[in-house]
ROMAR-416935 format. One record per atom (N, C-alpha, C): x, y, z; residue number from 1; atom name. Coordinates in steps of 0.1 Angstrom, whole numbers. Example, Ala and Ser with C-alpha at 12.3 -4.5 7.8 and 13.67 -1.06 7.14 Angstrom:
2
+-------+-------+-------+-----+-------+
|  east | north |    up | num | atome |
+-------+-------+-------+-----+-------+
|   132 |   -57 |    78 |   1 |     N |
|   123 |   -45 |    78 |   1 |    CA |
|   132 |   -33 |    78 |   1 |     C |
|   128 |   -22 |    71 |   2 |     N |
|   137 |   -11 |    71 |   2 |    CA |
|   129 |     0 |    79 |   2 |     C |
+-------+-------+-------+-----+-------+
//
This chain:
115
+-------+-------+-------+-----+-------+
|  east | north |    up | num | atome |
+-------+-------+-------+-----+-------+
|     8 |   -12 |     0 |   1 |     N |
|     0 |     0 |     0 |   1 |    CA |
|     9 |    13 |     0 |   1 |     C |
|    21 |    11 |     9 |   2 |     N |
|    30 |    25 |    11 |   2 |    CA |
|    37 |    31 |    -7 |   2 |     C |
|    39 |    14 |   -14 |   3 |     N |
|    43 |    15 |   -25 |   3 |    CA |
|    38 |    30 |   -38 |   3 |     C |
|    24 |    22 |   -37 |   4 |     N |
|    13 |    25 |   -46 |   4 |    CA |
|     9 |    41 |   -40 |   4 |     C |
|     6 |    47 |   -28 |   5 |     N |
|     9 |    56 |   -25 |   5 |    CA |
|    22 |    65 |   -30 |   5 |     C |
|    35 |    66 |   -26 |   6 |     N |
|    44 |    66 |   -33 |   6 |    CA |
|    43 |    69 |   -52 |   6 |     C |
|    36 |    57 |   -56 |   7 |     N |
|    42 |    57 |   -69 |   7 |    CA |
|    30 |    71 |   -74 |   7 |     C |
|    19 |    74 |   -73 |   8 |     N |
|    11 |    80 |   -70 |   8 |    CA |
|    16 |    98 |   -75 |   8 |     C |
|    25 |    97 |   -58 |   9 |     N |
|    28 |   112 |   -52 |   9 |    CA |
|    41 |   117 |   -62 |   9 |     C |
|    50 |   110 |   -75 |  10 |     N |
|    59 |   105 |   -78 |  10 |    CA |
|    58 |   107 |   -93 |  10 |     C |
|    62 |   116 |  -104 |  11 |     N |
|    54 |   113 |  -118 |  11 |    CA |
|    76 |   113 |  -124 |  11 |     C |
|    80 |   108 |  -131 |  12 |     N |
|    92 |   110 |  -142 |  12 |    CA |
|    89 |   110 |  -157 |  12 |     C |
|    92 |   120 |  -161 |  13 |     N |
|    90 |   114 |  -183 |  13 |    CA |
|   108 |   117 |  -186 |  13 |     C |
|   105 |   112 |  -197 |  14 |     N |
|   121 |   116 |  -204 |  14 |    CA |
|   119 |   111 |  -215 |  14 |     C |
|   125 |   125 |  -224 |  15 |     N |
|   121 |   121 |  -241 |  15 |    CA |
|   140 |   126 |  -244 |  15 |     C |
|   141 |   118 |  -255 |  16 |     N |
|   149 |   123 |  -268 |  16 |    CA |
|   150 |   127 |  -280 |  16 |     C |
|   159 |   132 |  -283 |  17 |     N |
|   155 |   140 |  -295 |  17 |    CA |
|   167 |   141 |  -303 |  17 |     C |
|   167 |   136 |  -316 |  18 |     N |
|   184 |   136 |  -322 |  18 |    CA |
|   180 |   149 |  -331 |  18 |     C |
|   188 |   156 |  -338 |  19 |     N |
|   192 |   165 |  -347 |  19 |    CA |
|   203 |   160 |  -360 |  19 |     C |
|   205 |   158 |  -369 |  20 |     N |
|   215 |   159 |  -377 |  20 |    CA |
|   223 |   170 |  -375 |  20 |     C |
|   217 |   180 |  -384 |  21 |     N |
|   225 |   193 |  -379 |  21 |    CA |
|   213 |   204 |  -373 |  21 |     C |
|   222 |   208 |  -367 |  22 |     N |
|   212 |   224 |  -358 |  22 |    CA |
|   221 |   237 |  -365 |  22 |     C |
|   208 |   247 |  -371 |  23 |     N |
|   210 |   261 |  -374 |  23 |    CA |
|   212 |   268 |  -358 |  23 |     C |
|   220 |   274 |  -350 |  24 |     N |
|   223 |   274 |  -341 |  24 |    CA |
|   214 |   289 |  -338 |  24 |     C |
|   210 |   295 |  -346 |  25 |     N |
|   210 |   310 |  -350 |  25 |    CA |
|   192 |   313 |  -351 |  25 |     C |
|   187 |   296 |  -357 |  26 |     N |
|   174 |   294 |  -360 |  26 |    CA |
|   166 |   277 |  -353 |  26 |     C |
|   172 |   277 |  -341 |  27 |     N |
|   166 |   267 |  -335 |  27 |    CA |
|   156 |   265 |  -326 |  27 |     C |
|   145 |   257 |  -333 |  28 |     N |
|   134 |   255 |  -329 |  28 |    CA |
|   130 |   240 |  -325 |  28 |     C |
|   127 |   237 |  -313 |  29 |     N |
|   131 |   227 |  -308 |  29 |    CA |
|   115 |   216 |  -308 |  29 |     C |
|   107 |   228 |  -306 |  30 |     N |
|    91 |   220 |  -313 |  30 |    CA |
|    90 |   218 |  -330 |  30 |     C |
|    95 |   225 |  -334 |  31 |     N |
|    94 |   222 |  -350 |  31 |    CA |
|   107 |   221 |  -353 |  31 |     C |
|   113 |   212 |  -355 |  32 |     N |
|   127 |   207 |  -356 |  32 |    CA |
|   130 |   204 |  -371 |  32 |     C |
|   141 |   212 |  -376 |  33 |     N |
|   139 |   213 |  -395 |  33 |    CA |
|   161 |   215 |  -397 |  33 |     C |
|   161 |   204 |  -407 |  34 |     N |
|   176 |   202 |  -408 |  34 |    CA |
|   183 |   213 |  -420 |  34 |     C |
|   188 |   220 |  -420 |  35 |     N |
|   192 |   232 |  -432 |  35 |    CA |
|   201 |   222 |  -437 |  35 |     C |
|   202 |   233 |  -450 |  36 |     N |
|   211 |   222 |  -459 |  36 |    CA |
|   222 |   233 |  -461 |  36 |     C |
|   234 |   223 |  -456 |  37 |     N |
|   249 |   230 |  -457 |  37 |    CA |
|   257 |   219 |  -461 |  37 |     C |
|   265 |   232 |  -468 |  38 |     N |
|   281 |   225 |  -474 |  38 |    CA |
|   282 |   209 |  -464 |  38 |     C |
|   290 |   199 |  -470 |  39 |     N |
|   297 |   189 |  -462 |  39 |    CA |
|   300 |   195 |  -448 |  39 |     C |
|   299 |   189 |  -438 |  40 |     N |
|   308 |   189 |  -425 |  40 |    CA |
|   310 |   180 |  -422 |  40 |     C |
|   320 |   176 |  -411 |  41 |     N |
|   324 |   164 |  -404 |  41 |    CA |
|   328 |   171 |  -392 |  41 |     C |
|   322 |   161 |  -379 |  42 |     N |
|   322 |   159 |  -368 |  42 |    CA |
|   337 |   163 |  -365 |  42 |     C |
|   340 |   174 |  -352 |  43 |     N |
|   348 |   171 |  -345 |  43 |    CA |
|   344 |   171 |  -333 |  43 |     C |
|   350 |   178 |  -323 |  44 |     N |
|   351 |   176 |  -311 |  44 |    CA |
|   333 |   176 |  -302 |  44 |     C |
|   338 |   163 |  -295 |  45 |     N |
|   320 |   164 |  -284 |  45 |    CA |
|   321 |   176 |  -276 |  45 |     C |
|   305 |   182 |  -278 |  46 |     N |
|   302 |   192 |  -266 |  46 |    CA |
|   292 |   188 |  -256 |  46 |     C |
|   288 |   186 |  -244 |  47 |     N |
|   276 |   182 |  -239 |  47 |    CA |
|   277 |   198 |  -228 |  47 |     C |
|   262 |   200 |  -228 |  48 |     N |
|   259 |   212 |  -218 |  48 |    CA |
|   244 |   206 |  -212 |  48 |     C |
|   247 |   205 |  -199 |  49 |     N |
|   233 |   200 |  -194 |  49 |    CA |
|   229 |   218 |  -182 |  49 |     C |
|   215 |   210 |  -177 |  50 |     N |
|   205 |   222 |  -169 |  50 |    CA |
|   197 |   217 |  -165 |  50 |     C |
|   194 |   223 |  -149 |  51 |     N |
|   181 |   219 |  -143 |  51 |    CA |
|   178 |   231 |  -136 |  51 |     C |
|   165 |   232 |  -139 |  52 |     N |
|   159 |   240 |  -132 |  52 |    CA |
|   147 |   236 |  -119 |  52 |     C |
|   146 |   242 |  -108 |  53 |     N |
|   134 |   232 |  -101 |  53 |    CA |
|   124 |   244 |   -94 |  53 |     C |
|   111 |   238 |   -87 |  54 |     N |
|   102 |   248 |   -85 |  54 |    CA |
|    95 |   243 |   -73 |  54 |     C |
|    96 |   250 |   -63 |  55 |     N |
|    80 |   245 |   -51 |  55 |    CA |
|    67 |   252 |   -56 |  55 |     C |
|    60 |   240 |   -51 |  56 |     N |
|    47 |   247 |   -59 |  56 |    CA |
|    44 |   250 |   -74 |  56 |     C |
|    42 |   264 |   -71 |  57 |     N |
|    38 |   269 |   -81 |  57 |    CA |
|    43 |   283 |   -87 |  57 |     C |
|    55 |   281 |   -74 |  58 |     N |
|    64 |   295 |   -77 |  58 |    CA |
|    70 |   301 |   -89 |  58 |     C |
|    70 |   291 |  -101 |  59 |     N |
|    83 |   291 |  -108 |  59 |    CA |
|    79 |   280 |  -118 |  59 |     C |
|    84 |   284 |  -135 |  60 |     N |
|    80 |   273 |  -139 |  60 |    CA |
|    92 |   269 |  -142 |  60 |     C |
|    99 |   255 |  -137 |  61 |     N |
|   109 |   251 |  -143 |  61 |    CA |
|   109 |   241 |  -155 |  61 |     C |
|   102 |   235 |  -160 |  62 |     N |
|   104 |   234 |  -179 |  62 |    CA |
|   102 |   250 |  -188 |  62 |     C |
|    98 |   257 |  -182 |  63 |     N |
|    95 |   272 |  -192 |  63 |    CA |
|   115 |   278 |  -189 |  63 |     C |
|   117 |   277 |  -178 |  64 |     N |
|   131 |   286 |  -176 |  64 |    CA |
|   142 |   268 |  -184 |  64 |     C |
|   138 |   260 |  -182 |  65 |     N |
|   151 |   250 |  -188 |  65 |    CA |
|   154 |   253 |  -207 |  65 |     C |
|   134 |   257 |  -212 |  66 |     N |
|   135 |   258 |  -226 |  66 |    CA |
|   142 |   270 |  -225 |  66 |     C |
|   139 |   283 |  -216 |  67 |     N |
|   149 |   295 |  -225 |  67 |    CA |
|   161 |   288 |  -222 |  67 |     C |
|   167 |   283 |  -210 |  68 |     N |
|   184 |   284 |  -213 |  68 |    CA |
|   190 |   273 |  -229 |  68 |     C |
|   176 |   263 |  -229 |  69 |     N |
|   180 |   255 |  -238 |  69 |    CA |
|   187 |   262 |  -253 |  69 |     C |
|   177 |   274 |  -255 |  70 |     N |
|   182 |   276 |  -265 |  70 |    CA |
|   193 |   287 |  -266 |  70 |     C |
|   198 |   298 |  -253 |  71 |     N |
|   211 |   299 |  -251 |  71 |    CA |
|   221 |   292 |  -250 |  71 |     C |
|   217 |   277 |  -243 |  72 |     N |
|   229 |   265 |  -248 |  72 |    CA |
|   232 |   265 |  -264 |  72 |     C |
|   224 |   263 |  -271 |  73 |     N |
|   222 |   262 |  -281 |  73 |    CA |
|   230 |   273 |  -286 |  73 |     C |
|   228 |   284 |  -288 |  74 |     N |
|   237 |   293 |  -296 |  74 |    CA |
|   250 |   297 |  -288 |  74 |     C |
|   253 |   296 |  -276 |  75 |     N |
|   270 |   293 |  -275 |  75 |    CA |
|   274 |   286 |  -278 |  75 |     C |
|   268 |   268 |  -277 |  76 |     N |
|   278 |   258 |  -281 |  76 |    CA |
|   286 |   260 |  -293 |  76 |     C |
|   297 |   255 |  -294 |  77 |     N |
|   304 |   255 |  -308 |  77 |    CA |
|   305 |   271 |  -311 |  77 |     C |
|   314 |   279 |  -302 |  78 |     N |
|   314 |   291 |  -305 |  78 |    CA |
|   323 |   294 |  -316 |  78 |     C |
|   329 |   289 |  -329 |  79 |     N |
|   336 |   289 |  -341 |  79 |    CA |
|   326 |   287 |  -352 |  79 |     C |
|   316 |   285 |  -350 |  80 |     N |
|   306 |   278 |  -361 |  80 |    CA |
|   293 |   284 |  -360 |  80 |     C |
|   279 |   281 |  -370 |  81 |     N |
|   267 |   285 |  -367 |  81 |    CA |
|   256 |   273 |  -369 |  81 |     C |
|   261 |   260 |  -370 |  82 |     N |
|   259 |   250 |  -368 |  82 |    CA |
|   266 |   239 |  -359 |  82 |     C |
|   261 |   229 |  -350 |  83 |     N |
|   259 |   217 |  -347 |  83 |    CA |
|   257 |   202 |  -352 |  83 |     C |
|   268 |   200 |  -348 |  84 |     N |
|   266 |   183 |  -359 |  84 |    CA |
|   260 |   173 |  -350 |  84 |     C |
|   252 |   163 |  -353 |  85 |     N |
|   249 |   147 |  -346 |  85 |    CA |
|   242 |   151 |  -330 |  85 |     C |
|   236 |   158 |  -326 |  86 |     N |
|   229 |   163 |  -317 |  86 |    CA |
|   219 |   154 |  -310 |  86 |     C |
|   225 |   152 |  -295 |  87 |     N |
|   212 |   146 |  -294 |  87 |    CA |
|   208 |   150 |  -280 |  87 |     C |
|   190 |   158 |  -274 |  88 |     N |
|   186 |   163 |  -266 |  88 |    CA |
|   181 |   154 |  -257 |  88 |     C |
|   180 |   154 |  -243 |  89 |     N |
|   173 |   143 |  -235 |  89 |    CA |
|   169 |   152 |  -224 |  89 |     C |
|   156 |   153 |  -222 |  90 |     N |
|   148 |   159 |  -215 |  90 |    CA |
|   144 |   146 |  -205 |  90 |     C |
|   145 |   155 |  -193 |  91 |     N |
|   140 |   146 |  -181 |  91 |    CA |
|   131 |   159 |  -174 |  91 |     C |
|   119 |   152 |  -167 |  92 |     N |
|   108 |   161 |  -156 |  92 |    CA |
|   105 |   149 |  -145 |  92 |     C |
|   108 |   158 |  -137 |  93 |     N |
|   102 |   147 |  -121 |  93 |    CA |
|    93 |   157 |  -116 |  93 |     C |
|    86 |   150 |  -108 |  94 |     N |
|    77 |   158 |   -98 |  94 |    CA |
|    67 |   152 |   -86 |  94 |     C |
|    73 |   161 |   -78 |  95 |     N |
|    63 |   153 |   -67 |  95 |    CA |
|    49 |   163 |   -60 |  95 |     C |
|    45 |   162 |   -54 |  96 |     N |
|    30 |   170 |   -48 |  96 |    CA |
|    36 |   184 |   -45 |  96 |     C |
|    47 |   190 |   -37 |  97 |     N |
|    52 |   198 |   -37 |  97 |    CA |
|    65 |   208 |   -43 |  97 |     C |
|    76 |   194 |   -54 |  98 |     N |
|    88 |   196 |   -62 |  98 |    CA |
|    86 |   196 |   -72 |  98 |     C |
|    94 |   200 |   -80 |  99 |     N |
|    95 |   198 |   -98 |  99 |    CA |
|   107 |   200 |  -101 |  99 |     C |
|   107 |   191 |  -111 | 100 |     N |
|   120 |   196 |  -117 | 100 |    CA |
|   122 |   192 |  -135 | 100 |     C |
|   130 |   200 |  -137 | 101 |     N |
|   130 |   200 |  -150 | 101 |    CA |
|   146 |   198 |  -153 | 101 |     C |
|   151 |   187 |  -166 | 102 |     N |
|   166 |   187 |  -168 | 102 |    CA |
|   168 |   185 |  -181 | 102 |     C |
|   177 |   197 |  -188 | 103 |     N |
|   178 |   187 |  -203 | 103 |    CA |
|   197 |   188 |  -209 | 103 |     C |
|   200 |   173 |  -211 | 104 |     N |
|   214 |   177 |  -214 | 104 |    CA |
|   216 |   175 |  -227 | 104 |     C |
|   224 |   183 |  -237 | 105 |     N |
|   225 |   186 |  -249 | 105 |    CA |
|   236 |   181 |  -254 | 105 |     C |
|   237 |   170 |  -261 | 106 |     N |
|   253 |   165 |  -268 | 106 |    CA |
|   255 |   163 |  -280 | 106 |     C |
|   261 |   172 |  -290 | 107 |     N |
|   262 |   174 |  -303 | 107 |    CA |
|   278 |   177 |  -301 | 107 |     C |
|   285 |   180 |  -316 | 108 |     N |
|   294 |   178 |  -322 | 108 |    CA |
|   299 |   191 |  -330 | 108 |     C |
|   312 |   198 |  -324 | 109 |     N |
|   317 |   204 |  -335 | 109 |    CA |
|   320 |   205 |  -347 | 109 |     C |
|   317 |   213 |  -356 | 110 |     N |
|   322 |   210 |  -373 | 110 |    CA |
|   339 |   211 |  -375 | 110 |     C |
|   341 |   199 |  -376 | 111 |     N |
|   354 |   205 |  -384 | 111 |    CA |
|   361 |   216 |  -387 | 111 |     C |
|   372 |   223 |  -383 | 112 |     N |
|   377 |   235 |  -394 | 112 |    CA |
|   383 |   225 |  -403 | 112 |     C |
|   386 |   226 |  -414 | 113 |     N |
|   390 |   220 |  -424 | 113 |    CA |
|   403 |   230 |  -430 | 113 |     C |
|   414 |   224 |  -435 | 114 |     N |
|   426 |   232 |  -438 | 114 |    CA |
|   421 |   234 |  -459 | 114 |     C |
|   423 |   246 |  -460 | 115 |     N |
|   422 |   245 |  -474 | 115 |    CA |
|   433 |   242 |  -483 | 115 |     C |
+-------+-------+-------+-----+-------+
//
């Protein structure tokens, strides 16, 4: 009974989300659209994670995770205006009085390439 109680008071989701490439400049994370650019190739991994959390009703923490998401988003890869091989993982917990909201971001620098 204490279980079922518990599981009750207790909610988790977690979604993913890959990208090929991200317009860093024009990213839209509900309508998700791949631009078409020159060749690149993958260099170096970036991962940037965030959590935000909330009592009550104070604060929305998925509304403040999505703005920093997309500030993640346009610093990463500060040499470029694209993101290669991207992939988002959204986590939300919550309980009768906590929340929380987490998403970590791990995509791929482009190449400089020597001419």
């Amino acid at each position: 009974m204490k279980l079922l109680i518990l599981l009750t008071l207790v909610s988790c989701t977690q979604k993913y989300q890959t990208y090929h490439v991200i317009d860093k400049f024009n990213f839209d994370q509900d309508n998700p659209q791949t631009p078409i650019t020159k060749k690149q190739y993958p260099g170096r991994k970036t991962t940037i994670d965030h959590c935000a959390g909330q009592f009550f009703f104070m604060s929305n923490a998925k509304k403040q995770t999505d703005r920093y998401l997309k500030t993640a988003v346009r610093t990463m890869c500060p040499n470029s205006n694209t993101i290669l091989n991207s992939r988002l993982t959204e986590t939300w917990w919550t309980t009768i009085i906590y929340s929380r909201s987490c998403f970590e971001l791990e995509g791929y620098c482009p190449k400089k390439l020597a001419h």
